[in-house]
C-alpha positions, 0 to 999 in steps of 0.5 A, spaced: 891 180 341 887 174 340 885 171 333 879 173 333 873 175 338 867 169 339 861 172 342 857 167 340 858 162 346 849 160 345 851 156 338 856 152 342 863 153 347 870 151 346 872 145 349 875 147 357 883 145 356 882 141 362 875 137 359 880 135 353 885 132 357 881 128 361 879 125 354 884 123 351 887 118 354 879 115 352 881 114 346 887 110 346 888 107 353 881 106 356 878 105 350 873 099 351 866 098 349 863 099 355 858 093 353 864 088 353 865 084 361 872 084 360 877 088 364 877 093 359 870 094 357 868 094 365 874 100 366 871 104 360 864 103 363 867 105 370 868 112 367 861 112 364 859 111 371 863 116 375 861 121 369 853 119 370 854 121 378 857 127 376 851 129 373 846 126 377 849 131 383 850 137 379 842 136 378 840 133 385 838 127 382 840 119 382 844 117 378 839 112 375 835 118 372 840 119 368 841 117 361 846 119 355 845 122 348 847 125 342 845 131 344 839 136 346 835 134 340 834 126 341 833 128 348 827 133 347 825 128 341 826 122 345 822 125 352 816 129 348 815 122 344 815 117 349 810 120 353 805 120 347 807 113 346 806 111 354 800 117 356 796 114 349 794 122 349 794 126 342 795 133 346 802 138 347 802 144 349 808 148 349 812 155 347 811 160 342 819 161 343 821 154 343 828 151 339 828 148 333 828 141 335 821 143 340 818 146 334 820 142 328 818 136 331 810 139 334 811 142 327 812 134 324 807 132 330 801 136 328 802 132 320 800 126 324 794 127 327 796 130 334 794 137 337 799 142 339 798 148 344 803 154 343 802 158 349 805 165 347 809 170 351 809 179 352 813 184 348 818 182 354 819 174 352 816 173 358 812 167 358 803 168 359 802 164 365 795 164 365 795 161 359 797 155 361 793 154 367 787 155 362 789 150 357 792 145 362 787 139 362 787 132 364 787 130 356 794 133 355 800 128 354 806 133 355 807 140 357 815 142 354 817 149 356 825 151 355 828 153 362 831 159 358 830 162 352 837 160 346 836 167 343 833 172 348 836 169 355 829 170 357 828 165 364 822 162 364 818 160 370 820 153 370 818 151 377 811 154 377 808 151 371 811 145 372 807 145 380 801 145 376 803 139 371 804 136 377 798 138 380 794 136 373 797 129 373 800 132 367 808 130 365 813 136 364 819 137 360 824 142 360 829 144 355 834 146 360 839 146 354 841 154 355 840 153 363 846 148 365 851 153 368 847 159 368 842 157 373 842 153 380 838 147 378 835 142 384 831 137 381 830 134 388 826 140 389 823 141 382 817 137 380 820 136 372 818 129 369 824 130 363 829 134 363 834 136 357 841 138 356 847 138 351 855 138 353 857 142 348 853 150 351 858 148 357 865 147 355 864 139 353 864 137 346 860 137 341 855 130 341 854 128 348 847 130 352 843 127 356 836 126 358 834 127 366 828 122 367 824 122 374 824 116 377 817 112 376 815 115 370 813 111 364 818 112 358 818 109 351 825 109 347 826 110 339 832 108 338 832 100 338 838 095 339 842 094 345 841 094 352 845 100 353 843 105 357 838 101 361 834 099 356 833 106 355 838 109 349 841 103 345 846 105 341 854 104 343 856 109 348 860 116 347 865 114 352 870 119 350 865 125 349 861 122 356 867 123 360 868 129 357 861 132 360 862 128 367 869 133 367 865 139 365 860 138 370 865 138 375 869 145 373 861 147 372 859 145 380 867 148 382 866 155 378 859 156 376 858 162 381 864 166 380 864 165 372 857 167 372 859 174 376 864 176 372 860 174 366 854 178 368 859 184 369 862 184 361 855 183 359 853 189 362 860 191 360 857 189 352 851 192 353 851 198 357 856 201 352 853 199 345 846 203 348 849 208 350 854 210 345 850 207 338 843 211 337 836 207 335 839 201 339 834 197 344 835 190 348 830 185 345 827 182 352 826 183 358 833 185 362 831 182 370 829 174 368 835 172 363 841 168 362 847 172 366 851 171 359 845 173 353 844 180 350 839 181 344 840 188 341 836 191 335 839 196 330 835 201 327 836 200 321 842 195 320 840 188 317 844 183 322 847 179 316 850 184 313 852 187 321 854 180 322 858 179 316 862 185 316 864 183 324 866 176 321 871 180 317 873 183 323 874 177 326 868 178 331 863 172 331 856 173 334 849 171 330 843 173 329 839 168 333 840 160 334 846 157 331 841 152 329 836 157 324 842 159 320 841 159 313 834 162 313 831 167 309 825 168 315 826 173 321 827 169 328 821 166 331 822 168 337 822 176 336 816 176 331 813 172 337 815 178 342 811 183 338 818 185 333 816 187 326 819 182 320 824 188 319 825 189 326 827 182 328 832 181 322 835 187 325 837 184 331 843 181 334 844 176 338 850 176 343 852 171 348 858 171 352 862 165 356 868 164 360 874 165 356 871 172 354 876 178 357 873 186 358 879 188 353 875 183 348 869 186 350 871 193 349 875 192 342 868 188 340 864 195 341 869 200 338 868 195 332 860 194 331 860 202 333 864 202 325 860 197 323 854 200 324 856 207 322 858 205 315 852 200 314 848 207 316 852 211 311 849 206 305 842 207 308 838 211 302 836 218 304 828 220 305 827 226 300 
């Protein structure tokens, strides 16, 4: 028996055995600075190259399109600023049901003068589209629509809107942060201007993303310093963590449909028995349009955090939305923007599964929330 069940592959993924490996020797060996002209700086930045291919492939895109970051946050923020900074424009339209690092920065952005549209979605968490074809005019800035959504795993019909910001003259972005991995992606078929995405949701470390930015279009970097990255990302290259991510991309572009088959299958697994054996239970979001890896299921009556709690004893880790939102005393965004009442939405669990995952896990997680959620019931108060 395994030291404890992870169900929250969404906040972040283990480290593949193989991307560790390849890591290492990064560290202690090949560990110039990729700046440097000498023979050892020029290996490291080799490597970085390799891995930048890696990549560009993965996304059907060239390798110049390609800039590393920290992480998924510096790429949304570093895509919507620079095309207020390069457009002169003051408009952002974007989501109801966007991560944090969207919505905390148009929140930051709208102190400062800016107009934000926030297009809504239906009790399904599927995005209005008319909306969108109402709102979209020439005096916009920027459109950013997440690819799939981090709490529900609700796709989004990325390739659509980003057809009519095209045909608007509009710049897109997307926050494909939660959709690397999960769905087959071909930027060359795609009009998407910028495209977001962080190695830690697919097996490589924490610390490294990337910004995918269409060849042609205008870009204004924040961050100031050195030459790095093109002129497009100062700051001393990650090389370790890039190379990590270049040799996830890889077993990803190697095992990506068969992961995801069997995935789905313990989804379904998960889902299919939590429905069935535990009453007043329903799935939050559309079941059709979503992420083969992602469950949200309400619990009558259940606050999460207590549910969440009593499975951490257990040894079972699951969330009750983003990773990134932990801590906060407020209902998720994300299903209050679906319909879901205050009370509804923090009675709702996030389950999100990932490759190391096995059915004996799923079953033992099951047969524990259904105790937990019997107990948790017990202790309710009884209506006179």
């Amino acid at each position: 028996m395994t030291r404890f069940i992870y169900l929250d592959n969404n906040a972040t993924t283990p480290v593949d055995p193989e991307v560790l490996k390849e890591m290492v020797p990064f560290f202690s060996v090949y560990y110039g600075n990729p700046s440097s002209p000498y023979r050892l700086g020029q290996e490291a930045k080799q490597y970085v190259k390799k891995s930048r291919i890696a990549l560009a492939r993965f996304l059907g895109c060239e390798e110049e399109e390609i800039v590393f970051t920290s992480c998924g946050t510096e790429s949304n923020n570093a895509a919507i600023l620079s095309a207020l900074r390069t457009t002169g424009k003051k408009r952002v339209i974007t989501t109801a049901t966007e991560h944090s690092a969207i919505y905390e920065l148009c929140v930051d952005l709208e102190k400062r003068g800016f107009e934000v549209l926030r297009i809504g979605v239906n009790a399904s968490g599927l995005l209005k589209l008319e909306e969108i074809e109402k709102l979209l005019t020439a005096d916009t800035a920027i459109v950013s629509v997440m690819w799939a959504n981090n709490e529900t795993g609700v796709v989004f019909p990325v390739e659509q809107i980003a057809a009519m910001c095209q045909e608007k003259g509009v710049l897109f972005h997307t926050d494909a942060v939660q959709a690397i991995g999960k769905i087959p992606i071909d930027l060359s078929k795609v009009p998407v201007d910028f495209l977001s995405l962080t190695g830690h949701k697919f097996y490589a470390p924490k610390g490294i993303g990337a910004l995918f930015i269409r060849k042609g279009k205008q870009f204004e970097p924040f961050m100031r310093g050195g030459s790095q990255e093109m002129h497009r990302r100062a700051g001393t290259e990650n090389v370790p963590a890039i190379i990590g991510m270049g040799k996830a991309i890889e077993l990803l572009s190697q095992n990506m449909e068969e992961d995801n088959k069997r995935i789905l299958q313990l989804r379904n697994l998960l889902e299919s028995r939590i429905l069935e054996e535990i009453p007043f239970t329903r799935v939050n979001g559309d079941k059709e349009h979503r992420i083969v890896n992602t469950t949200n299921i309400f619990f009558e009556g259940v606050d999460s955090e207590t549910l969440l709690f009593d499975l951490d004893q257990k040894g079972i880790y699951a969330s009750g939305g983003s990773a990134c939102t932990t801590g906060s005393l407020k209902p998720s965004r994300v299903l209050t923007a679906m319909g879901l009442n205050p009370i509804e939405a923090k009675s709702s669990v996030r389950f999100s599964l990932g490759r190391y995952n096995t059915e004996e896990e799923i079953h033992r997680a099951v047969d524990e929330i259904k105790n937990s959620v019997e107990k948790i019931r017990k202790k309710l108060p009884r209506s006179s």
